[in-house]
ROSE-4610 file (N, C-alpha, C; in Angstrom, 1 decimal, always signed):
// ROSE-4610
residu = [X/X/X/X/X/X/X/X/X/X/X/X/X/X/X/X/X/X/X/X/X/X/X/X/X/X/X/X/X/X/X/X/X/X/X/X/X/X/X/X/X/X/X/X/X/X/X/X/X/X/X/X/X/X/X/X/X/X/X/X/X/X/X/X/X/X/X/X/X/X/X/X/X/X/X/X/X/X/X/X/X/X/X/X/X/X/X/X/X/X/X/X/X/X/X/X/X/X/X/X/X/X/X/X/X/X/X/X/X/X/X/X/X/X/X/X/X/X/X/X/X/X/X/X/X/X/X/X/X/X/X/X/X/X/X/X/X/X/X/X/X/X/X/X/X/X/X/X/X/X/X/X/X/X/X/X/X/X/X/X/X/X/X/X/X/X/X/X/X/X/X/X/X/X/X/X/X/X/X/X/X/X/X/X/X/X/X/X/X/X/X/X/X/X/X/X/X/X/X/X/X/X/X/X/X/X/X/X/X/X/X/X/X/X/X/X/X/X/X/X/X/X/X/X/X/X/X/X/X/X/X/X/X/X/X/X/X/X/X/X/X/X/X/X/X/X/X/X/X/X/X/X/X/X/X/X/X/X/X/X/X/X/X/X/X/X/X/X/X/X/X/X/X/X/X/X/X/X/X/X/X/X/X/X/X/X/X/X/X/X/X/X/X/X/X/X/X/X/X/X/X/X/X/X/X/X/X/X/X/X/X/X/X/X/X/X/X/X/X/X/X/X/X/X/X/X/X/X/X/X/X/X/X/X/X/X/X/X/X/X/X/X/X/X/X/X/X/X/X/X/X/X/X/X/X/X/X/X/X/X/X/X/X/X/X/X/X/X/X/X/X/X/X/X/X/X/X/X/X/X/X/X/X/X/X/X/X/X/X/X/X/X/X/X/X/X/X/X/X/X/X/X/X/X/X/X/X/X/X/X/X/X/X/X/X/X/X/X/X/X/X/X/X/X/X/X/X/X/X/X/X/X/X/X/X/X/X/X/X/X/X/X/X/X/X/X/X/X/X/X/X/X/X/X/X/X/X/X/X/X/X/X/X/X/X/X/X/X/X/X/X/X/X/X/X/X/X/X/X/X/X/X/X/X/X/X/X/X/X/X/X/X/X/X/X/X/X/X/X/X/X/X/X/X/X/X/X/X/X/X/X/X/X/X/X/X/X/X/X/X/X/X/X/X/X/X/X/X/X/X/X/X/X/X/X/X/X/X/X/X/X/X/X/X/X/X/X/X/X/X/X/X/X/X/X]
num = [1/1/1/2/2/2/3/3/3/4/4/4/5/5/5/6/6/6/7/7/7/8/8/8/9/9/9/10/10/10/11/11/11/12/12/12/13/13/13/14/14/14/15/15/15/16/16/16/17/17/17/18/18/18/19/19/19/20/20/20/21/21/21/22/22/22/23/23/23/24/24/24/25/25/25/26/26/26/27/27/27/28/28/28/29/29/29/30/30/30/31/31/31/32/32/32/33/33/33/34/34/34/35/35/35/36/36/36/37/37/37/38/38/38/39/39/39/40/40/40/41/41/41/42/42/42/43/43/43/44/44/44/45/45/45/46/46/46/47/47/47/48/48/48/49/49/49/50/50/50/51/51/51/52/52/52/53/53/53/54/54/54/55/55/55/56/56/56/57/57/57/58/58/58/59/59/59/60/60/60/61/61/61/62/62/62/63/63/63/64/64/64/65/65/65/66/66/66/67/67/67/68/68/68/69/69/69/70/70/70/71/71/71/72/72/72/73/73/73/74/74/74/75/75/75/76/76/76/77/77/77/78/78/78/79/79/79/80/80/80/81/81/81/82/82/82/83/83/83/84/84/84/85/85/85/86/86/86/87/87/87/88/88/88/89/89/89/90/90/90/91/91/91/92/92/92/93/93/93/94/94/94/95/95/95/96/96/96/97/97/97/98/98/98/99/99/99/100/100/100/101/101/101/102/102/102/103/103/103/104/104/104/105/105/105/106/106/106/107/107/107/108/108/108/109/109/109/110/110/110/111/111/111/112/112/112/113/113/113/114/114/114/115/115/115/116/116/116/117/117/117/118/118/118/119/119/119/120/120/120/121/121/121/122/122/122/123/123/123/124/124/124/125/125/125/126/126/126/127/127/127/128/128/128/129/129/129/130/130/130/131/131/131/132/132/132/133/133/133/134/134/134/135/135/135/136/136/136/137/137/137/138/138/138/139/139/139/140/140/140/141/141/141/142/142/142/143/143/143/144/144/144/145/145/145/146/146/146/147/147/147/148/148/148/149/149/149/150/150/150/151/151/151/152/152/152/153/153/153/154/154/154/155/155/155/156/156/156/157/157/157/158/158/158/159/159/159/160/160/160/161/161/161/162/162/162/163/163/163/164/164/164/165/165/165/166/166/166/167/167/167/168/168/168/169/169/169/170/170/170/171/171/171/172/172/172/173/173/173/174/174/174/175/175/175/176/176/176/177/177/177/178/178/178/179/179/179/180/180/180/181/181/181/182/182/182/183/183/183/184/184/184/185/185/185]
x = [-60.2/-60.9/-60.3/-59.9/-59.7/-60.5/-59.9/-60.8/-61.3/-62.4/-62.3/-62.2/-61.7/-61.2/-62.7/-62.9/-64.2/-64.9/-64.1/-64.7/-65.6/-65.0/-65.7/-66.9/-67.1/-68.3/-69.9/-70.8/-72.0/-72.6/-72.3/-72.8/-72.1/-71.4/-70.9/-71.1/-70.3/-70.5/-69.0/-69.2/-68.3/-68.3/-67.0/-67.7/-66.4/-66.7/-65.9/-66.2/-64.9/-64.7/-63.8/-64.2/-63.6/-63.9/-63.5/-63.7/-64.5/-64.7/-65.5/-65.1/-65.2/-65.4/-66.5/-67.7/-68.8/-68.9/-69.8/-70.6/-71.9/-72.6/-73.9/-73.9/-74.5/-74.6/-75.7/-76.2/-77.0/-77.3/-76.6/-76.8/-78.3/-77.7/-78.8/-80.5/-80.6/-81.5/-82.7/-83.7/-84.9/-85.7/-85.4/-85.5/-84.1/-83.7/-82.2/-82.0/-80.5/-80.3/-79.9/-80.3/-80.0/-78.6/-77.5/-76.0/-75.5/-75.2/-74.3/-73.5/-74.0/-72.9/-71.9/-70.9/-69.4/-69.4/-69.1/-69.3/-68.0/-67.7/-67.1/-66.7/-65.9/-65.5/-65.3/-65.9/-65.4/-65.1/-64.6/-64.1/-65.3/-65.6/-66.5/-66.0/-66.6/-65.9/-67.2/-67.4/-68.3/-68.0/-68.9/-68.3/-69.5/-69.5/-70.9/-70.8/-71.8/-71.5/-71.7/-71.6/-71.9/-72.5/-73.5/-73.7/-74.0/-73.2/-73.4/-73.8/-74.4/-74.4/-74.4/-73.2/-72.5/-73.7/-74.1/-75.0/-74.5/-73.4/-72.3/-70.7/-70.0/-68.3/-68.4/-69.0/-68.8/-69.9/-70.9/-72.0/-72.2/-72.3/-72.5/-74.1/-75.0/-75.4/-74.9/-74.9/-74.3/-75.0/-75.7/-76.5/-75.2/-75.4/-74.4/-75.5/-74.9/-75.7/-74.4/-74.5/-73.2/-73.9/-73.1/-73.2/-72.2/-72.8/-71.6/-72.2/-71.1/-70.9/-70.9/-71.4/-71.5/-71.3/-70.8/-70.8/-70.9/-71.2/-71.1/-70.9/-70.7/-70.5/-71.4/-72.4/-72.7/-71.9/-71.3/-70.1/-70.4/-72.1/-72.5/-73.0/-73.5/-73.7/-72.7/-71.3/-70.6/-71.2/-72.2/-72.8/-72.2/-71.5/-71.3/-72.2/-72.2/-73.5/-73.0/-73.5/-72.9/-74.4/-74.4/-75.1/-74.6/-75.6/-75.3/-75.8/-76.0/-77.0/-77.0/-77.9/-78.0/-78.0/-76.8/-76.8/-76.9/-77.7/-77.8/-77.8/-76.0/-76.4/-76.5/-77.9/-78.0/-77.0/-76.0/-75.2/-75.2/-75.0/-74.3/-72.7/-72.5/-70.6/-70.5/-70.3/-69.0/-68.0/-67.3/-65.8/-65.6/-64.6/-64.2/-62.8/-62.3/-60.6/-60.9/-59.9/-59.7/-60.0/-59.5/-59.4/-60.1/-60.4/-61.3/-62.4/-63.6/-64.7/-65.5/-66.7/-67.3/-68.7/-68.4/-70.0/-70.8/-72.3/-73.3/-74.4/-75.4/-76.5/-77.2/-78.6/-78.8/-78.6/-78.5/-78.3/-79.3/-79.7/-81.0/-80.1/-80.5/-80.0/-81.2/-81.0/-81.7/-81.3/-82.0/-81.6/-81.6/-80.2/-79.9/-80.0/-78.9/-79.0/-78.1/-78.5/-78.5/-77.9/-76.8/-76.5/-75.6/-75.6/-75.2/-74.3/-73.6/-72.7/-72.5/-73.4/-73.0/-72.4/-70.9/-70.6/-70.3/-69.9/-69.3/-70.5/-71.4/-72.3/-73.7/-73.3/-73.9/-75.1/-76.2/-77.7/-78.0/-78.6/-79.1/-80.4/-80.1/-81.3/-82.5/-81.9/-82.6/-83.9/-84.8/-85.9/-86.5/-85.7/-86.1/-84.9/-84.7/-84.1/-84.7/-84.5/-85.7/-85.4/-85.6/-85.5/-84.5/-84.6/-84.5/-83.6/-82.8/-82.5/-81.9/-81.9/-81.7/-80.6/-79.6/-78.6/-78.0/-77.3/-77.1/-75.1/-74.7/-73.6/-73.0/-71.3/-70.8/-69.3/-68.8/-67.3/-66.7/-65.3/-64.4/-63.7/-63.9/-63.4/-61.9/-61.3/-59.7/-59.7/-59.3/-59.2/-57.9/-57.3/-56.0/-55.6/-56.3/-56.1/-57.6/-57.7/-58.8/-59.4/-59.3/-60.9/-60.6/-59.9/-59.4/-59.9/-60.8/-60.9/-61.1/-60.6/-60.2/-61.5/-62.1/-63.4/-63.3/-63.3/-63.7/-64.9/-65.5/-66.9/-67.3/-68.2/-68.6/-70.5/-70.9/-72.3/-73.0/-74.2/-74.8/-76.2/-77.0/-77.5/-78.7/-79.9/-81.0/-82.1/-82.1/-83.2/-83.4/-83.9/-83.2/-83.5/-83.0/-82.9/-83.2/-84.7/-84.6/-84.6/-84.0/-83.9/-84.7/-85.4/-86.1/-85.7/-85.4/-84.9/-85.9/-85.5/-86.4/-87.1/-86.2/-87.0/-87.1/-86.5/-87.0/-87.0/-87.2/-86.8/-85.6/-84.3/-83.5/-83.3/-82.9/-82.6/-81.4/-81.0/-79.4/-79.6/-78.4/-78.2/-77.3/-76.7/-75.3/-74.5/-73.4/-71.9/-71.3/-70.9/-69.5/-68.7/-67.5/-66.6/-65.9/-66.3/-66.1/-64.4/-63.8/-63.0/-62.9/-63.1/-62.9/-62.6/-62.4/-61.3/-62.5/-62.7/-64.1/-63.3/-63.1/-63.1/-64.1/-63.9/-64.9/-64.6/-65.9/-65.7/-66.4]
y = [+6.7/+7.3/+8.7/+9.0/+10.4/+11.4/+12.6/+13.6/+14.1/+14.8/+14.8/+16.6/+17.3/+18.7/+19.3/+20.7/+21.6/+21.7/+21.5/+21.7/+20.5/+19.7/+18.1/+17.8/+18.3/+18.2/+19.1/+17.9/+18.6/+19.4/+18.7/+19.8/+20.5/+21.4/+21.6/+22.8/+22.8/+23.6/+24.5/+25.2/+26.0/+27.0/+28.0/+28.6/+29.6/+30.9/+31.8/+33.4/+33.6/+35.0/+35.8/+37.5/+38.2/+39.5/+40.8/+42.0/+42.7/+44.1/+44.7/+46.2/+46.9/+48.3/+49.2/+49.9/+50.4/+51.7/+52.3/+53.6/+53.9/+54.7/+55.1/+56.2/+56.4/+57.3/+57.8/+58.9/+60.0/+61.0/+61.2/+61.9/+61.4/+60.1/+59.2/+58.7/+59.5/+59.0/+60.1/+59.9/+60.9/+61.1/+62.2/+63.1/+63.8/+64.5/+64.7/+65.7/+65.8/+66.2/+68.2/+68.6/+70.1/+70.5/+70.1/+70.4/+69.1/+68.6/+67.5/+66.5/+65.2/+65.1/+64.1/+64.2/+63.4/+62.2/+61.4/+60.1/+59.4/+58.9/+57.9/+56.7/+55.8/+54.7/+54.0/+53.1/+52.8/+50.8/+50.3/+48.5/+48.0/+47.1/+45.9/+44.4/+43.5/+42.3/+41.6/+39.9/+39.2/+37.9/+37.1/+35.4/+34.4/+33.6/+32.4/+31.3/+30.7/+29.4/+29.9/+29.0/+28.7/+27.0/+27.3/+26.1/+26.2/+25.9/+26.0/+24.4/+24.7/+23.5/+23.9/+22.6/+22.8/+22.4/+23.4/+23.0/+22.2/+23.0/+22.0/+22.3/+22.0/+22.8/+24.0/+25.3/+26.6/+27.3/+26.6/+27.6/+26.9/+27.6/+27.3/+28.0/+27.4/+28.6/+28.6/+29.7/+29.3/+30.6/+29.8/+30.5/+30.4/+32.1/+32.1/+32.6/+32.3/+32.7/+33.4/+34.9/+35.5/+37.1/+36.9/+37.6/+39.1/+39.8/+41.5/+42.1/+42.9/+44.2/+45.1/+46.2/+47.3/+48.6/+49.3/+51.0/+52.6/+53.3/+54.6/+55.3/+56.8/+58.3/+59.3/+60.1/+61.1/+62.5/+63.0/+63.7/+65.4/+65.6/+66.2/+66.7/+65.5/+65.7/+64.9/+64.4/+63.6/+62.5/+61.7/+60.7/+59.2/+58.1/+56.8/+55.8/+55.0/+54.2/+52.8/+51.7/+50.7/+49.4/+48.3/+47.8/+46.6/+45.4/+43.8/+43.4/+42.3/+42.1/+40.5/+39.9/+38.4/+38.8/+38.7/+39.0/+37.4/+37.9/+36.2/+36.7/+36.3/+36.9/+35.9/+35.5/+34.8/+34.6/+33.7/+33.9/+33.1/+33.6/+32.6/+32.8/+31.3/+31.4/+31.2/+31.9/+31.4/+31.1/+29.7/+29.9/+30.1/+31.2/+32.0/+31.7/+31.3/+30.1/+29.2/+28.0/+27.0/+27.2/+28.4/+29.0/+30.4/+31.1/+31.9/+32.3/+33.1/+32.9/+34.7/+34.2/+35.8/+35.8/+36.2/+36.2/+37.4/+37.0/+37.9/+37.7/+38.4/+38.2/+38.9/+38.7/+39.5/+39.5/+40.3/+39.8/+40.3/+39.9/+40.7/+40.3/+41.5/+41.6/+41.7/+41.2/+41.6/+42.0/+42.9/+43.7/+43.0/+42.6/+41.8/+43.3/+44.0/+44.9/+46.4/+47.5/+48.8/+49.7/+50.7/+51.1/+52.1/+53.7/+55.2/+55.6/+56.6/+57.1/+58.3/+59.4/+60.9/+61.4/+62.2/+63.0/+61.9/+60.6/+59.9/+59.0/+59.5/+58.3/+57.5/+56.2/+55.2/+54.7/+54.5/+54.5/+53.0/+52.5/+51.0/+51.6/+51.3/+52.5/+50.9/+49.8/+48.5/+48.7/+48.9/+49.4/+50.9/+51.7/+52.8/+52.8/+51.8/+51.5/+50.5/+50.7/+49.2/+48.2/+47.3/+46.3/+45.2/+45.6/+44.9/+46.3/+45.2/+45.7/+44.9/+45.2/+44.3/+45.2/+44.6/+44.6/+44.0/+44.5/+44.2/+43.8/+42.5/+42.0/+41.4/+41.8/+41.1/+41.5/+40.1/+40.4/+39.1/+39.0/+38.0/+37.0/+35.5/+34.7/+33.9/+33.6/+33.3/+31.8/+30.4/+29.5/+29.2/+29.2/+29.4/+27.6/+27.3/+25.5/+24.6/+23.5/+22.7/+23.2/+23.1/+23.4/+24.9/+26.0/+27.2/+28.3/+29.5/+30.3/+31.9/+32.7/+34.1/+35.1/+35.8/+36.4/+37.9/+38.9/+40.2/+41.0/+41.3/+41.6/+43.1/+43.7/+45.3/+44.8/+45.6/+45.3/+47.0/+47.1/+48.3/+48.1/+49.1/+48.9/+49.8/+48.7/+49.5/+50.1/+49.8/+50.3/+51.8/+52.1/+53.3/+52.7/+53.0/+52.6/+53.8/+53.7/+55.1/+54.7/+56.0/+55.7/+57.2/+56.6/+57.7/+58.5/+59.7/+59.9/+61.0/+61.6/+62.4/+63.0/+64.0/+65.5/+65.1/+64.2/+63.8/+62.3/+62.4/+60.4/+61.4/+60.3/+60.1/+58.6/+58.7/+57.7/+57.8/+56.5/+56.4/+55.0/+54.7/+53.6/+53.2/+51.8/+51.0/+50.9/+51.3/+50.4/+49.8/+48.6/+48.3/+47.1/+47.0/+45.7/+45.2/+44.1/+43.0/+41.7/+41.4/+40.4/+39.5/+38.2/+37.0/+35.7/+35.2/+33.1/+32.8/+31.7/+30.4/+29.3/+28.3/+26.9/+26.0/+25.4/+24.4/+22.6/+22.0/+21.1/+20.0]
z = [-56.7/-57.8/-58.0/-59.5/-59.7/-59.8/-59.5/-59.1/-60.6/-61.4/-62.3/-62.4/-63.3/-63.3/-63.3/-62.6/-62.8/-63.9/-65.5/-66.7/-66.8/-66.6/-67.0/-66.1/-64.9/-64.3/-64.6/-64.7/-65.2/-64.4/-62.5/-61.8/-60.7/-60.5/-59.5/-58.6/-57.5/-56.4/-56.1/-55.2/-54.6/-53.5/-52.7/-52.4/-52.8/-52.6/-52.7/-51.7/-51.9/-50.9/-51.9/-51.6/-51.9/-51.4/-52.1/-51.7/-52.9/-52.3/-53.3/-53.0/-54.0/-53.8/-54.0/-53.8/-54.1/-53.4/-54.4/-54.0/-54.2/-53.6/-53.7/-54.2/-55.8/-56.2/-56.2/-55.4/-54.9/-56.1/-56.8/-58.3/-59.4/-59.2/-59.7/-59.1/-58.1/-57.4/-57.5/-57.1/-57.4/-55.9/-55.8/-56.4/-56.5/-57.6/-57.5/-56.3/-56.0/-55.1/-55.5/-54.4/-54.9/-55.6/-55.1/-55.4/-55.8/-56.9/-57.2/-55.7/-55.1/-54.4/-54.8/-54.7/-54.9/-54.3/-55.0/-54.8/-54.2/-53.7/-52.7/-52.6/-53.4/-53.0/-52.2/-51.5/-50.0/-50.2/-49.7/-49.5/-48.3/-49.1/-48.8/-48.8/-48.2/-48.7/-49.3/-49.8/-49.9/-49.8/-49.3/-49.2/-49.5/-49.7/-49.9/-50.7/-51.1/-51.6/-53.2/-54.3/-55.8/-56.3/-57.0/-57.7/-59.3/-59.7/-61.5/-62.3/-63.1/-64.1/-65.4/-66.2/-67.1/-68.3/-69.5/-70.1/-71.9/-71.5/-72.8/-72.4/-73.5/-73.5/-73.1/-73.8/-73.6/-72.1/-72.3/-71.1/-69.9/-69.1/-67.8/-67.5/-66.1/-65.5/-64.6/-63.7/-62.3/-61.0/-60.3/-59.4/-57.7/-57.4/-56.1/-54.8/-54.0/-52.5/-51.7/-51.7/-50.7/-50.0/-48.9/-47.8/-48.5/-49.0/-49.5/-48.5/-48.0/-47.4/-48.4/-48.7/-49.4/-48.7/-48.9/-48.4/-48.8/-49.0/-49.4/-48.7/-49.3/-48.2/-48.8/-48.3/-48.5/-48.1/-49.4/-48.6/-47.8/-48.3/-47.9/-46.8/-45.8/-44.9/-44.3/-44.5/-43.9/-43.0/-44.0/-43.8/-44.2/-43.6/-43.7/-43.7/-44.8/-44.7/-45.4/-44.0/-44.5/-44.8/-45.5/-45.9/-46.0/-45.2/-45.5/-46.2/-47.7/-48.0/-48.4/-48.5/-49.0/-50.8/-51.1/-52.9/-53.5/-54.7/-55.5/-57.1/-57.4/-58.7/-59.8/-60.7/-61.4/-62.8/-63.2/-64.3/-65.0/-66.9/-67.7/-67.8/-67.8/-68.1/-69.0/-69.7/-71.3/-71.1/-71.9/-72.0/-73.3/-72.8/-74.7/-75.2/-73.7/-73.8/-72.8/-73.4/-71.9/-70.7/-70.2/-68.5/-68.8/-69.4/-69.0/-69.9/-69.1/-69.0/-69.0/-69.6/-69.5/-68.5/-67.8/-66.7/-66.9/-67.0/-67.3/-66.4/-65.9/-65.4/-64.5/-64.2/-62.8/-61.6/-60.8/-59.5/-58.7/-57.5/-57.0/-55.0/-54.8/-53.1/-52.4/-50.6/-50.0/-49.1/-48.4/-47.4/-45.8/-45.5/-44.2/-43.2/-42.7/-41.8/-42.7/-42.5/-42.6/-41.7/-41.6/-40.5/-41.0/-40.2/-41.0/-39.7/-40.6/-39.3/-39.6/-38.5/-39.4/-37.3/-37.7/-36.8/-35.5/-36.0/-35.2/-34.6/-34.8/-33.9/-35.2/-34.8/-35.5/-35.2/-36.0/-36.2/-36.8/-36.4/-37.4/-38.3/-39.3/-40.6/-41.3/-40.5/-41.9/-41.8/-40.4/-41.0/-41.9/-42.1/-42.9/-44.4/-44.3/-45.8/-47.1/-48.4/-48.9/-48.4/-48.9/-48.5/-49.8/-51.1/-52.3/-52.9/-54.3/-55.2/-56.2/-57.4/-58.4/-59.0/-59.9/-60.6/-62.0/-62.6/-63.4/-63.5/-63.6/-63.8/-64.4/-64.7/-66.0/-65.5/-65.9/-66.0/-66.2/-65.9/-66.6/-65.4/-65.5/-64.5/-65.3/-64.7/-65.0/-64.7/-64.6/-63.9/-63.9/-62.1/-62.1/-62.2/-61.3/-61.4/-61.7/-61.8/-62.3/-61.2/-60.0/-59.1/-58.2/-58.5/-58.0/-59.5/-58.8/-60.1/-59.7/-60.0/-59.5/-60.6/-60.5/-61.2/-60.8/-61.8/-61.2/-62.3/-61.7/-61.9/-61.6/-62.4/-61.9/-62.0/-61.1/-60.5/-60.9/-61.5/-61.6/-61.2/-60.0/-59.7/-60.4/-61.0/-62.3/-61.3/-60.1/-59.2/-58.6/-57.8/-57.0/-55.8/-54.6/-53.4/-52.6/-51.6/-50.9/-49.4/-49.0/-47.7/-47.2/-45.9/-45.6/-44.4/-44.8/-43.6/-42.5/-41.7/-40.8/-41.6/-42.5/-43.2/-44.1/-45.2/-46.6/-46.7/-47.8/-48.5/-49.9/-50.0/-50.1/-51.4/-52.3/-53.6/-53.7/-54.0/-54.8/-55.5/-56.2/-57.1/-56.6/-56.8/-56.1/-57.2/-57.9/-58.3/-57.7/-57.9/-57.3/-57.9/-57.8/-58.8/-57.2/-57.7/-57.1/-57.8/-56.7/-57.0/-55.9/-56.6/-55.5/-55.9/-55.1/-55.6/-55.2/-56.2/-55.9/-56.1/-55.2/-54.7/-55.1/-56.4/-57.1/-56.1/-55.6/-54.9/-56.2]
């Protein structure tokens, strides 16, 4: 039996891996911070499964289950802060050509494990961090062969996230763009 191409299937699955870049913007958080702090780019990866179903030619939905690593710097107090989370970003696909595609939707994370690094020594923070955060994502997927497809994506985080720390509580927001290959089965 022939295999039939990704497009043509009404329901399918996958999984994919990739990397990500993100920061925690502290600017954005409340209560603001006394002095502007500078924001930080740092590399993350993400991996997990996908299941989409085809609702005609052009739309998809497609719900994913992945494991991101996320990170930031507070450059103020030369604070590192890294974050696992169970992300699930809810999407519609468009196809706007044959092979590529425009992805839109929410995503909502949850808080796996939490963990800071100020002055060389490292603290597990997951219980004094939220627990949740929700997002907002969109970006453009490529299909390099019938069941292989390359996607890069930017994530904005609409929540604030606080972390509490000894002497205060602490807010920020998450960015981050994401790129990764999904394996359609």
């Amino acid at each position: 039996m022939q295999q039939r191409p990704f497009r043509n299937k009404v329901v399918y699955f996958g999984a994919s891996v990739g990397g990500n870049f993100s920061v925690m913007n502290f600017n954005k958080g409340y209560p603001k911070p006394p002095a502007p702090v500078e924001n930080n780019w740092k590399p993350g990866f993400t991996a997990g499964l996908l299941v989409g179903i085809r609702l005609n030619e052009k739309l998809a939905f497609q719900q994913e289950y992945l494991w991101s690593r996320l990170q930031g710097k507070e450059t103020n107090s030369a604070t590192d802060y890294r974050f696992d989370y169970l992300s699930l970003p809810v999407l519609i696909r468009y196809t706007v050509f044959p092979r590529v595609s425009l992805l839109a939707g929410p995503q909502f994370d949850l808080l796996i494990q939490a963990k800071e690094r100020t002055n060389g020594q490292a603290t597990t923070t997951t219980n004094d961090t939220e627990e949740r955060s929700i997002g907002a994502t969109a970006g453009v997927g490529v299909s390099l062969l019938n069941n292989v497809s390359l996607s890069a994506r930017y994530t904005h985080g609409l929540n604030h996230i606080m972390l509490k720390q000894r002497s205060s509580l602490q807010e920020f927001k998450f960015q981050s763009v994401q790129v990764s290959v999904a394996a359609i089965f």
